[in-house]
N, C-alpha and C positions, 0 to 999 in steps of 0.2 A: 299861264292861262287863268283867267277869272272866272271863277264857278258863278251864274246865276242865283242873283238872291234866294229866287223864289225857288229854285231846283234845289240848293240848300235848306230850306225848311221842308220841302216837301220830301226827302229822304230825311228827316230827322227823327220821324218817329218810324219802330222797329217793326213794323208790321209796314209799310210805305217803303222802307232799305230792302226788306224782305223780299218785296216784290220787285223791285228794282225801277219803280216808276220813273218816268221821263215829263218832262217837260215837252210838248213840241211848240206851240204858239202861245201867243196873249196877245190880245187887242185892247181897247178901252176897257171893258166891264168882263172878258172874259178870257177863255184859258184851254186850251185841248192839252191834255193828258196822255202818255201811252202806256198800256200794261201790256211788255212783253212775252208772249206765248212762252210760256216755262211748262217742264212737268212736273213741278211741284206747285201747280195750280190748278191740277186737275181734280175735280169732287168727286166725280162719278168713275172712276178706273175703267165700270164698265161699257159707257158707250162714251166715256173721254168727254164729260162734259166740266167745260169750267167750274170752280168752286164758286157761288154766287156771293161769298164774303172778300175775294178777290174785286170781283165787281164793284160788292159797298166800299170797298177801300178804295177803291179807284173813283169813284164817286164822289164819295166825302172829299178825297184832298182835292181834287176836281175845282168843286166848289171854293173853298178855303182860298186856292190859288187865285181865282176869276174874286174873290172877295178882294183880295190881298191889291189884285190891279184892280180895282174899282175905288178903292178907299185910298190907294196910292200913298198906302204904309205902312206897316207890318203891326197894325194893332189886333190885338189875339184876339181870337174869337172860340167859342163852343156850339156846338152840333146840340140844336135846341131838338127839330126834325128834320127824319129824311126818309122821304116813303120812293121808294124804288118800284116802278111797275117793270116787272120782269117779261117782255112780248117773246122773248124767242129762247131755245139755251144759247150760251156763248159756246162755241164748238172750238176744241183744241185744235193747232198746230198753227194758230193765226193770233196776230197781236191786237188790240183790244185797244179802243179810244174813248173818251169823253170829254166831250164838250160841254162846259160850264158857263154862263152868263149870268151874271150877278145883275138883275132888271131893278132892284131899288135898296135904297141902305137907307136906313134912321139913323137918330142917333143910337141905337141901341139893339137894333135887328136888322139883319142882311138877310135877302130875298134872294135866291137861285135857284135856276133851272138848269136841268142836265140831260143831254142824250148820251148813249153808249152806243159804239157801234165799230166793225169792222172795216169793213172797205166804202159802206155806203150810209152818211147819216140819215137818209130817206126810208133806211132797211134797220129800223132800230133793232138791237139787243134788248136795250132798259131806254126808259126815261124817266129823271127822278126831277123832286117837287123838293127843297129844305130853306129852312131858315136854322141862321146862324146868332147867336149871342154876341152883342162886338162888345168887347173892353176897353176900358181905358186904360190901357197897359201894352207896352211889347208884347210880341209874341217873341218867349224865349229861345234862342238860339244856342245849340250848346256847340 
């Protein structure tokens, strides 16, 4: 079996492995993401809500991926901004998506938008607003 490139970088870094993100699509400029419902993702113990750094993590690589197929090559990039409006909590026992769309690249900055959402992207969790650093370099694979 051939692991996907992109599923391979995006479990590279240890906080992404952590969470155990997923791949589920990619189109031209974009990329849906899954964070599976863990209990070591919960922030609030006491009304069981999502840690909202789980979210930024699922966010950011979001992003990165929907860059990754837009630019149509693994040139690295850095998380210049990412402002996240937080509309709802994420509520435990359900798995957790976001949709990334990379809307314009320079040479030198990549443009994204992101929703978060559970069963309905019309029902957001978040929707986040970042621009990316692009490199002229690999993005390293270990």
């Amino acid at each position: 079996m051939t692991i996907n490139p992109y599923l391979k970088k995006i479990n590279q870094t240890p906080h992404a492995n952590k969470l155990n993100l997923q791949l589920v699509s990619v189109k031209d400029t974009s990329a849906t993401l899954l964070l599976p419902f863990s209990e070591d993702i919960i922030g609030d113990p006491i009304n069981r809500l999502v840690h909202s750094g789980a979210v930024t993590t699922l966010v950011d690589t979001a992003c990165g991926v929907a860059i990754f197929q837009t630019q149509n090559n693994f040139r690295a990039m850095a998380t210049l901004d990412l402002r996240i409006d937080h509309m709802r909590p994420a509520s435990s026992g359900v798995d957790i998506y976001a949709y990334a769309d990379c809307y314009r690249l320079s040479h030198t900055i990549a443009f994204v938008r992101s929703t978060v959402y559970t069963t309905d992207m019309e029902q957001p969790i978040a929707t986040a607003l970042a621009t990316f650093m692009r490199s002229n370099k690999d993005f390293p694979v270990n």
